[in-house]
C-alpha positions in Angstrom: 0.0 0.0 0.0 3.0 2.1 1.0 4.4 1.4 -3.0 1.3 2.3 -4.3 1.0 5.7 -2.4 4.6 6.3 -3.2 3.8 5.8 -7.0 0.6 7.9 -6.7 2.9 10.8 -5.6 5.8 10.5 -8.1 3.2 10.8 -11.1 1.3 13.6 -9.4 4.6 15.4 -9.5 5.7 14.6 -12.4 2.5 15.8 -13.7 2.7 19.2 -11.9 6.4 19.6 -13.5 5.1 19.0 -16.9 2.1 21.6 -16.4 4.2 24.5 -15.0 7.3 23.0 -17.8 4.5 23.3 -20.5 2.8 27.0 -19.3 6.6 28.3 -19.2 6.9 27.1 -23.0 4.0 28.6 -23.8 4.6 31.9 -22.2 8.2 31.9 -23.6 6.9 31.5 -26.9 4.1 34.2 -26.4 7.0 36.6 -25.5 8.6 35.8 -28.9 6.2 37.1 -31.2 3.8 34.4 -31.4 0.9 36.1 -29.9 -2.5 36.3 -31.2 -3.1 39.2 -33.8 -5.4 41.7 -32.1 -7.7 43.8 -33.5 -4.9 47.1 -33.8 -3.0 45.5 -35.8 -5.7 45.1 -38.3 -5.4 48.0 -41.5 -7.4 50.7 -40.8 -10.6 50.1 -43.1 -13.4 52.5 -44.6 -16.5 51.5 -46.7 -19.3 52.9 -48.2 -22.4 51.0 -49.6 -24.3 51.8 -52.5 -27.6 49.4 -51.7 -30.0 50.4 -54.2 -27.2 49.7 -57.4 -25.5 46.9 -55.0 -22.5 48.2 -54.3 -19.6 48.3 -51.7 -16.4 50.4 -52.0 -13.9 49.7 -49.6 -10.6 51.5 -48.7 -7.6 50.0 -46.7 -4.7 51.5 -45.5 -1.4 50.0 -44.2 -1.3 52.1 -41.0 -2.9 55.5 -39.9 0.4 56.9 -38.8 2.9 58.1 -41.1 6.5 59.8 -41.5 6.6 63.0 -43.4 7.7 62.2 -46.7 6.2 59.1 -47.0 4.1 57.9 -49.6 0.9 56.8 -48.6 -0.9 53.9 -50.2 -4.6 53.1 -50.8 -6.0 50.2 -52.0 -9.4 51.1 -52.9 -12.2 47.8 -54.0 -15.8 48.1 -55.4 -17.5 44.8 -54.7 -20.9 43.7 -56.2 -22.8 42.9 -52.8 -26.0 41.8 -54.6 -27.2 38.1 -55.3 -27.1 38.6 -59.5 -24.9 40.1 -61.9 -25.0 44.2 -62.6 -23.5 45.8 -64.7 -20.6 47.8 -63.8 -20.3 51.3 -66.2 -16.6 52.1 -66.2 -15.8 55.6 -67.5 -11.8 55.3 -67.8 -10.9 55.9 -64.3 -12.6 53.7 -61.9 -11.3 55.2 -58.0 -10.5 58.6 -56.7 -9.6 59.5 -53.2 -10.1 63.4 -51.5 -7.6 64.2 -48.5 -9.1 66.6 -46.1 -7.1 69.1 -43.9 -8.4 69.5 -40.2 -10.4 72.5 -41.1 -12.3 70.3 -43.6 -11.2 71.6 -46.5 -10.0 69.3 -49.5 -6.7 69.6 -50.1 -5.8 67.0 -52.5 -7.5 64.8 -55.2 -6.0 61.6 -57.0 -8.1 62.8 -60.2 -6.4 65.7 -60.5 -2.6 65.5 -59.1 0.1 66.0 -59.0 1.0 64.6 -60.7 -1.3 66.0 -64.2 -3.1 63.0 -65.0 -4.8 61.8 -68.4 -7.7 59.4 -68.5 -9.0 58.1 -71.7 -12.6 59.2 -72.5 -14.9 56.0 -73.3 -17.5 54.1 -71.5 -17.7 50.4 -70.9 -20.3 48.5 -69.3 -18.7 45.5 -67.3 -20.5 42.6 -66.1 -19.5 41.9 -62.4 -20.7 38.9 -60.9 -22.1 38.7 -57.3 -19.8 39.5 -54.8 -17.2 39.8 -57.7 -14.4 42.8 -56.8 -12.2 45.0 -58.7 -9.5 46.8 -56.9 -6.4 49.4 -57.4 -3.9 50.8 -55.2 -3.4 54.4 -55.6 -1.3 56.7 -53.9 -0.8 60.2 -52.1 2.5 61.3 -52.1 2.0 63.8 -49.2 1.3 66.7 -51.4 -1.4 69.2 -52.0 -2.6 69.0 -55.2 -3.2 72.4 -56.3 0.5 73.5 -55.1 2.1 70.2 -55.6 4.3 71.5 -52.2 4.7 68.7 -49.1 1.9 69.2 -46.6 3.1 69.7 -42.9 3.3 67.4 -39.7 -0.4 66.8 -38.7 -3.9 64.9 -39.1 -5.4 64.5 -42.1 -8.2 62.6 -43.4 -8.7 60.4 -46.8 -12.2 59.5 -48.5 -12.3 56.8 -51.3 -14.1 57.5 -54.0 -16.1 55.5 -57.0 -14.7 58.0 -60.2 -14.3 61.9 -59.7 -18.0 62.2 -60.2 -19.4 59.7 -58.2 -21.2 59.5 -55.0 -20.3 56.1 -53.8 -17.7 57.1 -51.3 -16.0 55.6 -48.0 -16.1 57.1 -44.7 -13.2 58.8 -43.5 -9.4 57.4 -42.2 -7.6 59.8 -40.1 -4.1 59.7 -40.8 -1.5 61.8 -38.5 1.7 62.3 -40.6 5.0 63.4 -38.6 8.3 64.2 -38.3 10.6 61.4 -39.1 
């Protein structure tokens, strides 16, 4: 009986080792980078939904913070959201994107630059299946478009937009650009 109560002890404790052996692994490992994504480290996401034609523009960013100087991408989507096919009228440029000052006033647009840009004139109806996408990455190079000069250390905000004419736009990001 003696044996058998000493045996019962030696696994229990070798059990306990192995549970606080296997929570130090784990917690070692946690500390090296393989932790759970959380939702911050998601890109900062806009959309705006066009129900009645069945459509969704999205914009994604890579971060909302970034050095002066830096070039700024957005990758804007349209999606068809409805159950059929519709058909998608492209008019040579497909996305735009506005960046608001802090005072609300627009200080650049894609559309128009810099730098100049040319779009062809046509029009082309595209069929786009149900929840078919199509997507572009555009960029602001920190500028304002009507002086073409860098803009200064501070917040900023960018709207995507379906063609310069449209209005199937996204909500706002703020971005806060600063000194490197």
């Amino acid at each position: 009986m003696v044996n058998e109560l000493n045996m019962t002890l030696k696994k229990l404790i070798l059990f306990s080792a192995l549970t606080v052996l296997l929570g130090v692994g784990i917690a070692y490992a946690m500390s090296y980078g393989l932790k759970p994504k959380n939702s911050t480290q998601m890109p900062p996401t806009a959309i705006g939904v066009d129900e009645q034609d069945g459509l969704e523009l999205t914009m994604k960013l890579e971060k909302t913070e970034y050095g002066l100087g830096e070039s700024i991408n957005i990758t804007l989507s349209i999606t068809n959201i409805s159950n059929q096919t519709i058909n998608f009228t492209l008019t040579g440029m497909i996305f735009d994107f506005h960046v608001y000052n802090d005072t609300n006033n627009i200080i650049y647009k894609w559309s128009v630059g810099p730098p100049v840009r040319a779009f062809p004139a046509f029009v082309a109806i595209i069929p786009l299946n149900a929840r078919e996408s199509l997507t572009d990455v555009l960029v602001w190079p920190e500028t304002i478009s009507s002086e073409g000069v860098p803009v200064s250390p501070g917040t900023y905000y960018i709207v995507g937009q379906n063609g310069p004419t449209s209005l199937l736009q996204t909500t706002p990001i703020q971005v806060n650009i600063v000194k490197p």
